[in-house]
N, C-alpha and C positions, 0 to 999 in steps of 0.2 A: 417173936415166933419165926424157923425160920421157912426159908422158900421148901415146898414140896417141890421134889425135883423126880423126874421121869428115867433117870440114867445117863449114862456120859458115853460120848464115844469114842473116839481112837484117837481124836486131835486135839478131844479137851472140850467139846461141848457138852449143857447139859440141859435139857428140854426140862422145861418147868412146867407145872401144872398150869398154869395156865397160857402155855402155848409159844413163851417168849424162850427164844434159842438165844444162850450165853454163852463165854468164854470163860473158864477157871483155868485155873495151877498156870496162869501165863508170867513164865518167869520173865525178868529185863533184860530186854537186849545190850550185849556187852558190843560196844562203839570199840571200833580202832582195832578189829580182829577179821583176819581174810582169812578163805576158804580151810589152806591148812598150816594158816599159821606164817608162810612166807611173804616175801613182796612181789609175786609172780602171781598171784590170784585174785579174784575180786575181794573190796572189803562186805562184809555180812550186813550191816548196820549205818547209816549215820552217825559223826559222834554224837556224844551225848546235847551236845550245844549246837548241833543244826536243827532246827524246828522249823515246820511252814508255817509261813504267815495265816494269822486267826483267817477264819472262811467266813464271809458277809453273810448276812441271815438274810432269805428271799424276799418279797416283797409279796405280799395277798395275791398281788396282780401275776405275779412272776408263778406261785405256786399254785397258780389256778392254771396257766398256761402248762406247766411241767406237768399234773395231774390228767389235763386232757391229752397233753400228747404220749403218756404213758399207757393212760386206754386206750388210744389208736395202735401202738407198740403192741399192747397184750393180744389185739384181735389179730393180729398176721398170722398167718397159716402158711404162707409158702411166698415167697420171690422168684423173680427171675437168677436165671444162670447165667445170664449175659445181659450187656448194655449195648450191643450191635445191633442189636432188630427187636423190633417190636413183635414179634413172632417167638419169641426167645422161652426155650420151656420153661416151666415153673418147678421148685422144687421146696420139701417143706423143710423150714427152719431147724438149723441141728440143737443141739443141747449147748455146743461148745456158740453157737450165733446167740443164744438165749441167753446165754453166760455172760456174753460182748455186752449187751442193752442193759447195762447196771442203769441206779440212779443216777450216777457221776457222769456216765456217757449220754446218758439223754440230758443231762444239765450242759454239759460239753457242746452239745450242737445246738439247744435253742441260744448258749451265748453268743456261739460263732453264728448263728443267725439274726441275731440283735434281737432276741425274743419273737422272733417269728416264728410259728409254728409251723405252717406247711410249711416253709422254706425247711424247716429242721426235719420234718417228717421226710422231706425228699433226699436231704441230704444224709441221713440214717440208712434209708433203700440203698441210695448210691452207692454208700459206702460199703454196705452188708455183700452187694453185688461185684462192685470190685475186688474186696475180699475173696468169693467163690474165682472170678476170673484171671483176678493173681496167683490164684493157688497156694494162698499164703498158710494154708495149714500142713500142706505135703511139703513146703522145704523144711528137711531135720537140719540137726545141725552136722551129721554128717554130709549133707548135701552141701552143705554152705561152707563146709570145714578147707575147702582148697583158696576160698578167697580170703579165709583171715590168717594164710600160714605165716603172713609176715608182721602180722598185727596193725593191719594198717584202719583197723577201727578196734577201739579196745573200751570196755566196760569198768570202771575201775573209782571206787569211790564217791562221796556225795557230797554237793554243796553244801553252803551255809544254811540253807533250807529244806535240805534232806532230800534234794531231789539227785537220783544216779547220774553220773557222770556219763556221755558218749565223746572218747576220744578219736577222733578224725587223725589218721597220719598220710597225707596224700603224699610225702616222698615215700611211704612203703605200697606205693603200688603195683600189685604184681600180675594181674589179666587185662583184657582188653575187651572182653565182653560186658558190654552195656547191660545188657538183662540180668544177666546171673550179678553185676555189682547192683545193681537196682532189691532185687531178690537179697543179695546179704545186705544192703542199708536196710532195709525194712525187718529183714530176722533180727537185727542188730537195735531198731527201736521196739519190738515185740519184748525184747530179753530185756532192756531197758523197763520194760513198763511191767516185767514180770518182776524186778528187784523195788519197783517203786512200793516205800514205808506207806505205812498206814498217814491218813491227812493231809497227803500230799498228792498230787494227779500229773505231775507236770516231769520233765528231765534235762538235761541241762547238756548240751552241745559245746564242746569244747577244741579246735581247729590251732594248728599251728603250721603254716608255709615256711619256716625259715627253713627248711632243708631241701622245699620241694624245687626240682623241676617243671620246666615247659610242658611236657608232652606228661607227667605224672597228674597236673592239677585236672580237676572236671571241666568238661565243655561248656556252652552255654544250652548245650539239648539239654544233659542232664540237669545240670542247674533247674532249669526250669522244672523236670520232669518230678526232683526231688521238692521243688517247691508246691508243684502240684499232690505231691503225695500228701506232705505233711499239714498244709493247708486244707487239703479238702477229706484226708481221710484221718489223721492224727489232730483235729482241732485241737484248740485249747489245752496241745499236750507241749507246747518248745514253752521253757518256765525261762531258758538264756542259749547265746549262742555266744559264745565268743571266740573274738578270731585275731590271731596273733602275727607277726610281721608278715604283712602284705605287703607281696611284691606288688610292683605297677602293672605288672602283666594281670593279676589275680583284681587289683582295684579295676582295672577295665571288663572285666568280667561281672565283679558287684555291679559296675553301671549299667552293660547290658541287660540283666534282668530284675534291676531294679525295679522298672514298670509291673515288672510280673510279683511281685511281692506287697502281700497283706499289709496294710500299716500297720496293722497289731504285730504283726511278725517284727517288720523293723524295728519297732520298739525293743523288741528284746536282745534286737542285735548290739553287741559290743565290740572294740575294737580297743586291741593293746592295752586293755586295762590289766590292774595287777592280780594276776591269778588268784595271790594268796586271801584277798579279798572274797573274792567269788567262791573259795573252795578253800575249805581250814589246811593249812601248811601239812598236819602229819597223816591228810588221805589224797594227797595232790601229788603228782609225779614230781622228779626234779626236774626235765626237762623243761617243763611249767612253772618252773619257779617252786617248787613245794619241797618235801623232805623225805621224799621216800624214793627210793632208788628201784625202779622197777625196771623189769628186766622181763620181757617179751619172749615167753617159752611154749609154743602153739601147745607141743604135748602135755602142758603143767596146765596151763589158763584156758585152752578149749574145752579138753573136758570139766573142770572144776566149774568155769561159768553154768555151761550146759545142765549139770549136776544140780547147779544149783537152783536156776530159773526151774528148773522140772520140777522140783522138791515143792518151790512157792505154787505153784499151778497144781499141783497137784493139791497140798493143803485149801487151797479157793475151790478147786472141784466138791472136792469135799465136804466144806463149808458150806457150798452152793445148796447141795445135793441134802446136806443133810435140813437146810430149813426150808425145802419144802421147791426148788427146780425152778427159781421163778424169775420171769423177767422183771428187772426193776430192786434187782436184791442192791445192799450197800455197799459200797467197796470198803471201807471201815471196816464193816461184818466180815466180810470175804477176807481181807487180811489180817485181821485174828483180832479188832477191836469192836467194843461195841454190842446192841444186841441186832438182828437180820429185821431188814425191814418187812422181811413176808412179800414184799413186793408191792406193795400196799402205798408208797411214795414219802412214807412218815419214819423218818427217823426214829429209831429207838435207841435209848442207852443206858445204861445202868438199870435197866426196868423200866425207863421210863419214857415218855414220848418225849422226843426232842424237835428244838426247829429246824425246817428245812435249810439248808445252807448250799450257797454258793461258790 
C-alpha cells in the first residue's frame, strides 16, 4: 500500500502522513559539466567516481553528548553582538544563525573539541558572534567582486572525494588591503561550502607558488589570522590543502607559524604531491597537472559561481523552511538527500530512523 502523502512542493518535497519530509523526482547528477557548458566556469557535480569516505557511526557515549548539547543549542534566544566587552547588547538569533546550527555543525565542534561539550558549546557562541562582528552576511559578491578580478582564488572542481576544490593564485595578487582580502577568503570558503555535495562536510585547498613573488605571497599576520579563522570558526571543514613548488622564502614562512597550527590541520597538509591523485585529471586545471584548460574570465566565472552558490542556498532555505525552521535539521536533508531530522538529532532516511554518524 502506498505512502499517503500530504502534497509536494516547488523543489520536490512531499509531506507524508505521518509527518516525514521526502525527496522525490530527484534526477542524477550529470559529473564532468560546468555552469554553461565551457572551461571558464565552476563544474556542477563531482565525477561520478569521487565519493566521501563511509561516516563512522557515533558512539552511545558520543550521542548522548551531541543530544545534550543540541538542547542547550535549542534554548538560545539571543547572543551577544560583540566579543569586546562584556557589556555587549544582545540580539536574538536570525533564521539564517538557526540554519548555521545543523546537526553536522554541532557534530563539527564537539569533534574539534575532543567531545567536550562546554568547550563546544563556547566555541558555537564564539563562532555565532564572530560571525555578527565580521559582517559576514552583508559582503555580496558584488562587494567582493574587485578582489577576485584577477582570479587570484578560484572555485573549480572536486576531489577524489567530492569535496570543492579552493584554488589559491598568490602571483595574481591584485590589492593591498588586509581586511577586504581576509573578507574575500572567507566569501570564497562560504561559496565553497555552498557547492559542497551531499555526505561530504569538508573542502579541499589547493596553492601553487611557482609563479609568485616576494611581495605577492601572505605575511606571517595573515598566515596566522587565516589560521585562526579556519581553525576556530570553519572546524572540521579543511578535508586537504595542498601546496605546490615552495620557494624557501614561502618554507620560512610555513616554519614561522607552524607553532600556531592545529596538528589535525597539519595533517591534512600536503606538499608537491601529484595533483592528479588528489583531484581526477578531467576537473583539475592544467596548470595543476590536470586536463582542462581553464582560462580565468572575471565576467564569465563571477557571476556563473555566484549564480550558482545562490541557487544551492536558496534550495537549503527551502528545504530548511519547509520541515519545520529547526535548529539541528540534516545537512543530507538540506541538500536534497535523505528524510529532515525535524530537529530531533535522529537521522531519518528512506522512512526510516537511521544511525547517528560522524
Amino acid at each position: 500500500m502506498e505512502q499517503e502523502t500530504l502534497g509536494q512542493d516547488a523543489i520536490g518535497h512531499v509531506k507524508e502522513a505521518n509527518g516525514l519530509i521526502t525527496e522525490v523526482n530527484q534526477s542524477p547528477a550529470i559529473s564532468n559539466t560546468t555552469v554553461d557548458g565551457s572551461n571558464s566556469t565552476p563544474f556542477l557535480h563531482p565525477t561520478t567516481n569521487s565519493h566521501p569516505a563511509p561516516p563512522k557511526t557515533l558512539t552511545p557515549d558520543q550521542e548522548a553528548k551531541y543530544a545534550s548539547l543540541l538542547s542547550t543549542v535549542q534554548s538560545w534566544t539571543a547572543l551577544p553582538t560583540s566579543s569586546t566587552t562584556s557589556t555587549a547588547s544582545k540580539q536574538p538569533l536570525s533564521d539564517s544563525e538557526r540554519l548555521w546550527l545543523t546537526r553536522e555543525c554541532l557534530l563539527r565542534y564537539l569533534r574539534a573539541s575532543k567531545w567536550n561539550e562546554s568547550h563546544a558549546t563556547a566555541r558555537l557562541q564564539a563562532t555565532l558572534v564572530w560571525r555578527r562582528e565580521f559582517n559576514l552576511e552583508s559582503h555580496t559578491a558584488d562587494y567582493i567582486s574587485e578582489e577576485n578580478e584577477t582570479g587570484k582564488q578560484v572555485i573549480f572542481g572536486y576531489d577524489t572525494e567530492g569535496r570543492p576544490c579552493l584554488y589559491l593564485n598568490p602571483h595574481k595578487q591584485n590589492t593591498k588591503g588586509r581586511e577586504k582580502q581576509m573578507q574575500h577568503l572567507v566569501f570564497m570558503l562560504e561559496r565553497c561550502i555552498d557547492l559542497i555535495p551531499p555526505g561530504q562536510e569538508t573542502l579541499a585547498i589547493l596553492v601553487d607558488f611557482k609563479q609568485s613573488r616576494k611581495g605577492e605571497n601572505p605575511s606571517v599576520a595573515q598566515g596566522r589570522q587565516t589560521l585562526s579563522i579556519l581553525q576556530n570558526h570553519y572546524p572540521e571543514r579543511l578535508g586537504n590543502a595542498c601546496v605546490k613548488n615552495v620557494p624557501w622564502i614561502v618554507w620560512g614562512f610555513f616554519k614561522l607559524i607552524n607553532p600556531f597550527i592545529d596538528p589535525l590541520t597539519r595533517e591534512k597538509m600536503k606538499f608537491d604531491v601529484d595533483m592528479r591523485k588528489v583531484v581526477p585529471p578531467e576537473q583539475l586545471m592544467q596548470i595543476y597537472g590536470g586536463d582542462v584548460d581553464f582560462d580565468y574570465e572575471h565576467g564569465v566565472y563571477w557571476p556563473a559561481l555566484n549564480i550558482l552558490a545562490d541557487e544551492r542556498r536558496r534550495e537549503i532555505r527551502q528545504r530548511w523552511e519547509s520541515a519545520g525552521s529547526k535548529i539541528g535539521e540534516s545537512e543530507k536533508y538540506l541538500k536534497g538527500v535523505g528524510g529532515s531530522t525535524g530537529g530531533s538529532g535522529e537521522a531519518l532516511e528512506d522512512g526510516k530512523a537511521g544511525s547517528a554518524v560522524m
